[in-house]
N, C-alpha and C positions, 0 to 999 in steps of 0.2 A: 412688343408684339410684332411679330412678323405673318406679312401674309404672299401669298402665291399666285398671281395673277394666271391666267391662263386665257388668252386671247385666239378664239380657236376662230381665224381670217379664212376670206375664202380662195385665197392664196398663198396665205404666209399665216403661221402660228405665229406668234407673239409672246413671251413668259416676262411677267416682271416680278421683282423681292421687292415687298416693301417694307415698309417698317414706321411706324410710329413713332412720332419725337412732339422738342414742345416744337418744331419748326412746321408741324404738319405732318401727311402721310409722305415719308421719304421714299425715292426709287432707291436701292440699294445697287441693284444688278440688273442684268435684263438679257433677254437671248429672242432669239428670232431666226425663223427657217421658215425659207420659201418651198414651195413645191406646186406640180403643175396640176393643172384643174382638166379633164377631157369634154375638146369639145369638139362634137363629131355629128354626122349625118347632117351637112349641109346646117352645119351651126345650130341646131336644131333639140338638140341633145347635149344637155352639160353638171355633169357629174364628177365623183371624186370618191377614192377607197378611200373608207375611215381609217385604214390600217394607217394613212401616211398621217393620218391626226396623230396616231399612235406612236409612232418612229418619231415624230417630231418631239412630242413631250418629254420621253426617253432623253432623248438627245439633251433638251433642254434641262431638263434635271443632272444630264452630267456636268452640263456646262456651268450651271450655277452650283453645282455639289459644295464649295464652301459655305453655302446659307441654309442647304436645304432643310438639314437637321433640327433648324429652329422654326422652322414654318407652323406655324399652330392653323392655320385655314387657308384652305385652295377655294378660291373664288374664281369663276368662267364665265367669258361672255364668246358668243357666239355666233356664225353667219349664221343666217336665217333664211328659209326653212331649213336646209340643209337634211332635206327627209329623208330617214333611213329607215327600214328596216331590218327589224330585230329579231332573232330567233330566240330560243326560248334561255340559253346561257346568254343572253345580250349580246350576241356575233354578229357582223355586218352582213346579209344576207345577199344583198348586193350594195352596187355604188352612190351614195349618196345625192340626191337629185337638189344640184343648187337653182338660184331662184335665176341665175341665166337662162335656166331649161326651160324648151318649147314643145316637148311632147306630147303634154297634156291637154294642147287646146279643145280638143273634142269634148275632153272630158269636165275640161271648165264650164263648155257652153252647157253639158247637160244637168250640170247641177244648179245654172240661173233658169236652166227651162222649167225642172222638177220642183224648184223650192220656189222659186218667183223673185225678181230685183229686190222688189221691196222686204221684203223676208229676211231676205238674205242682209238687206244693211240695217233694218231695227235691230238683227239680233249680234250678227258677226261683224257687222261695219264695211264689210268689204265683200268687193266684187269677186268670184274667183277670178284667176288667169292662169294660167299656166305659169311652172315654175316656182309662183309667188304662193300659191295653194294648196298647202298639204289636200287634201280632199282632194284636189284633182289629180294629184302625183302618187295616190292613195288607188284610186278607182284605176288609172292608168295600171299600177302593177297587178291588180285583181283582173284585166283586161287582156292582157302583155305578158306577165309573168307567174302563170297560175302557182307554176310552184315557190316561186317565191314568197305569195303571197300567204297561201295553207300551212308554209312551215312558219310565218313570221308572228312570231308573241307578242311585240310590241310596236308600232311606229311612232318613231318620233324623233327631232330635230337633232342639230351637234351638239348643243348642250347635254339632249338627254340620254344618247347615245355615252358623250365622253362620260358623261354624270354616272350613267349604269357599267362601262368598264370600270371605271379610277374607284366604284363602291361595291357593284352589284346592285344597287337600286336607280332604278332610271325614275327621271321627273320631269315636268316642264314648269316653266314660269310664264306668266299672263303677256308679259311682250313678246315671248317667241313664239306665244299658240293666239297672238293675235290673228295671225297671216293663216291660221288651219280651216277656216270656215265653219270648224267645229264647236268655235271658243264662244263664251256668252262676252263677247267685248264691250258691248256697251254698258250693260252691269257690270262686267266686271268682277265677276262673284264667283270663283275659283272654277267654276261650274264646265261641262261641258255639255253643249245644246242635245239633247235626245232627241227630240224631232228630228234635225238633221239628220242626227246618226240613223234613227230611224227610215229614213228617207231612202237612204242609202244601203241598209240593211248591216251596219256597222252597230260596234259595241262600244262601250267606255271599254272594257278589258283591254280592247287591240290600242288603248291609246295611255302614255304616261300618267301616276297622279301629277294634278294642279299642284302648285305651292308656290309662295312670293317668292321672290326674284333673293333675298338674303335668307332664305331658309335655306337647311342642309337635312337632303336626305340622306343621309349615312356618313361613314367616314372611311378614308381608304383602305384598302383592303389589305392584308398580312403581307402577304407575297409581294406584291406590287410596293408597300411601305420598306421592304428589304431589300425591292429592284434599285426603286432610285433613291435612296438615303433619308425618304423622309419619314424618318424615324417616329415619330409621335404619332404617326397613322390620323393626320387633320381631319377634319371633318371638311367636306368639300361642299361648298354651296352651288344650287343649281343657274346661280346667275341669269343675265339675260339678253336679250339680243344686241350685238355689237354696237349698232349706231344710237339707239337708246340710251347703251353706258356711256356712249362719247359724249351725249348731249349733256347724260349726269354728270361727271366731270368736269363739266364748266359750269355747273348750275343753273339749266334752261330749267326753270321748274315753276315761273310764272305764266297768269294765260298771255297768249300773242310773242312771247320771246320766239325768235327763229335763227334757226340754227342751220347753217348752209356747211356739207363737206364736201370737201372734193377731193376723191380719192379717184379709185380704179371707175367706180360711178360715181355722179351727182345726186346729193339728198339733200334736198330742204325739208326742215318738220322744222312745226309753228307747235308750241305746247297751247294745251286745250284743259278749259276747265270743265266742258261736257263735252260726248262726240258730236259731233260736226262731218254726218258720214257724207259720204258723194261718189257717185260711182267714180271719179276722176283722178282719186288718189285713196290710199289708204290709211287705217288708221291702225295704231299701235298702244296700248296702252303704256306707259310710265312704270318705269321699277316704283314710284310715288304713288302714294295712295291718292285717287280723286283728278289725275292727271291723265290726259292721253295726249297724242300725237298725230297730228295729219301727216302725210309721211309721204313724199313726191320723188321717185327717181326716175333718172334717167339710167338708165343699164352701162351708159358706154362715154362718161364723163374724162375721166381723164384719160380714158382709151383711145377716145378721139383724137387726144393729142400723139397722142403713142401711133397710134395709123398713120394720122398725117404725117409724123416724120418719116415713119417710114416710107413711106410712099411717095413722097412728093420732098422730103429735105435730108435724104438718106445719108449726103455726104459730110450731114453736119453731128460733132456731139452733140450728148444730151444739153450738156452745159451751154453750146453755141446755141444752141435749138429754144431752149427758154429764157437765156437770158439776155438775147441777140434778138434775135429772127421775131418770136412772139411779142414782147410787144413792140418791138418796131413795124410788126403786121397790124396789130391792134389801133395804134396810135395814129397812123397813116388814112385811116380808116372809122376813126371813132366820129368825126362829127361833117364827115362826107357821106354823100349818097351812092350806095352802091345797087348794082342790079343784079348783083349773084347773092344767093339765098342757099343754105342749108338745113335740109329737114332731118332732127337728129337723131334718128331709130338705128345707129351702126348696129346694135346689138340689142334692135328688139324695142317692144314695149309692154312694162308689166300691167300696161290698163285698155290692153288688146287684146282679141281672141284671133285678128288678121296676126299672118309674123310679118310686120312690117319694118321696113330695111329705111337706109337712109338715103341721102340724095343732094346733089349739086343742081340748081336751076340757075340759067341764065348765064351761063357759058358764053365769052365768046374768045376770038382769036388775042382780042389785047389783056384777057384777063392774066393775071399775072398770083402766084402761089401766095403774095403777101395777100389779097383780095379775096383769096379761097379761105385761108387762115380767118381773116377778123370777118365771112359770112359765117363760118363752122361758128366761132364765138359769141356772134350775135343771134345764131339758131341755139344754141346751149341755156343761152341767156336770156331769150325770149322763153322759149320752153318754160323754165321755171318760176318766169313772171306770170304764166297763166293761172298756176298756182297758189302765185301770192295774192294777185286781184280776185280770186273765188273764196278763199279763205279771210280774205281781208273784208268781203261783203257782208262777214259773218260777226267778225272780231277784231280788234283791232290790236291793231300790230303795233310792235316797236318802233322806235326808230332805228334804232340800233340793230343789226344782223350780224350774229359771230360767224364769221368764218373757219374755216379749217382744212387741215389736208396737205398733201405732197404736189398733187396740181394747181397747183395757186402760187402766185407771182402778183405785185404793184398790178400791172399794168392787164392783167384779170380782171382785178377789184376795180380799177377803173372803169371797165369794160360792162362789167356787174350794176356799178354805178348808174352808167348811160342806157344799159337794155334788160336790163333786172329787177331792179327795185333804185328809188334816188333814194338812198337814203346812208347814216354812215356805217361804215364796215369797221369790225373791231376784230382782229386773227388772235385765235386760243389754240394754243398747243393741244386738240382736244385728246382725248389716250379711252378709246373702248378698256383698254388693258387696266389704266386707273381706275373708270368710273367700277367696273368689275371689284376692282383693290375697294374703293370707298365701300362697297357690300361686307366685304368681308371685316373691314374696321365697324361697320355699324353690326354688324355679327358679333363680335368680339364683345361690345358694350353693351350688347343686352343683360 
């Protein structure tokens, strides 16, 4: 059995071949294409043309053309919201609104004024914000882009957008339409809240059907199965939100397991065996039935480090820069007292309706770049211990915290250690791209 992974990042697509053996789900092949995300008007606005989802997969499917032919199921996971809308052939009608975006804060505030806090977390679990909010990035295009809006048939995230290209039928899954304000998340019950839409003067029509996360609403389409050689015309499942599938992938599917990435952002999620809402983070349902997710990021995790070098260690490689510089910053610095502090909003915060930026305190003449370095990482790491002491009041946690990601190094997880959580760190190769793959193998054995 082979399956077709399709990891739609919010900077790089991702495709892997799997294939089924007695060893497990094997990777066979895999491809991977970056492309750039626009962020404009004072960082304030950050979106992306589906067409490059589209050029990518393309591409991807020539690159693995030796496997294609046997794929029996494309399985996708996807950035989230990644709100698009849709016109009435499923066309991008404009640019996709990633959850970096900050245009909608007006529109956030007025759907906690209209509906009420409380309202709003018995039913959807979560605060709007901007960016993070289909509803608000909803209201903003009915505000902003009339025309946009009166031609557009459907809205709905990258899943459901690629889902409706690669078949002609668009869907969502319960993890990606956690974050819409429209979803019943804490039931859980495929449902979407009418009141809300009500509220708003919106329809279920304007929005994809519900369906689990291994269901497929169609299968690909004639043309497009001639384009890129996959011949059997799979059935493509609507999978679900990317960090979700990473956490499946290593099997976070007990209550209190926590799951820390670090990627381009930082996400910790604690699995949940009821919701646990708070306006201070949010929550995600489970591709698992009876499971959710507290769900805490930071916008600008491993960005951080990516500024700072730029900025202050330019003259060094990537390689001099993390396996030198960092934790010789870190170490120096790990069980001294320092008087410079970083507050870590580089890029924003999804549990603000302020745009609030970040910040150096406590400057002075002898501070020295390795001192700026281990405060940035002790404000990362504090940050996301807020998180675990709120949620830890609720349920009790591991000991144990998997790690993962491209931003991580020893001498991190030390760091993690001293101003995150004491407790021991365990690194999993995690793969959104895989946990997507394991859908599509429990697809297959139905």
């Amino acid at each position: 059995m082979k399956i077709l992974s399709v990891d739609i990042g919010t900077t790089a697509m991702k495709m892997g071949l799997y294939q089924d053996s007695v060893q497990g789900l094997e990777l066979v092949d895999s491809f991977s294409c970056d492309y750039d995300v626009n962020i404009y008007n004072d960082g304030l606005h950050g979106d992306i043309e589906p067409e490059k989802w589209q050029r990518a997969f393309l591409d991807g499917c020539r690159h693995l053309s030796e496997h294609v032919s046997a794929v029996e199921v494309i399985s996708l996971s996807g950035t989230t919201p990644g709100l698009t809308a849709m016109g009435a052939d499923g066309e991008a009608l404009a640019p996709a609104i990633l959850m970096l975006d900050q245009r909608s804060r007006a529109q956030a505030a007025a759907i906690i004024d209209r509906v009420g806090l409380a309202g709003l977390l018995e039913h959807s679990a979560n605060v709007p914000v901007a960016g993070g909010c289909s509803l608000a990035s909803i209201l903003w295009i009915r505000e902003n882009l009339p025309e946009v809006y009166h031609h557009t048939r459907t809205f709905g995230h990258s899943n459901s957008f690629f889902c409706g290209w690669l078949t002609g039928r668009t869907a969502i899954d319960p993890s990606s339409a956690s974050l819409t304000a429209l979803y019943n998340t804490v039931a859980n019950d495929l449902r979407w809240n009418k009141d809300i839409l009500a509220a708003f003067d919106l329809s279920e029509d304007q929005l994809p059907p519900l369906c689990h996360a291994h269901q497929s609403p169609g299968r690909l389409k004639p043309e497009l199965a001639a384009l890129t050689g996959l011949r059997r015309e799979p059935p493509v499942l609507i999978g679900g939100n990317d960090a979700v599938l990473a956490a499946y992938s290593v099997a976070i599917d007990s209550p209190g397991q926590i799951f820390n990435i670090n990627g381009t952002c930082e996400i910790t999620m604690i699995c949940l065996d009821r919701c646990l809402m708070s306006p201070n983070y949010n929550i995600r349902t489970h591709v698992l039935p009876d499971r959710w997710f507290s769900f805490y990021v930071m916008n600008a995790g491993g960005k951080a480090y990516e500024w700072f070098k730029s900025l202050f260690c330019s003259e060094m490689d990537n390689d001099t820069f993390f396996t030198e510089f960092v934790p010789s910053a870190i170490d120096s610095w790990l069980d001294r007292q320092s008087g410079v502090s970083y507050t870590p909003y580089l890029m924003g915060s999804r549990y603000s309706l302020e745009p609030l930026k970040a910040e150096f305190l406590g400057l002075t003449q002898e501070t020295t770049r390795e001192e700026m370095l281990a405060a940035m990482v002790r404000g990362l790491c504090e940050y996301q211990h807020e998180n675990l002491a709120e949620v830890g009041a609720e349920l009790t946690l591991d000991n144990t915290i998997v790690v993962s990601g491209g931003a991580l190094n020893e001498a991190i997880i030390r760091a993690k250690q001293r101003w995150m959580y004491n407790c021991d760190y365990r690194f999993e190769a995690e793969s959104s791209m895989r946990g997507a793959a394991l859908l599509g193998l429990k697809y297959l054995q139905l």
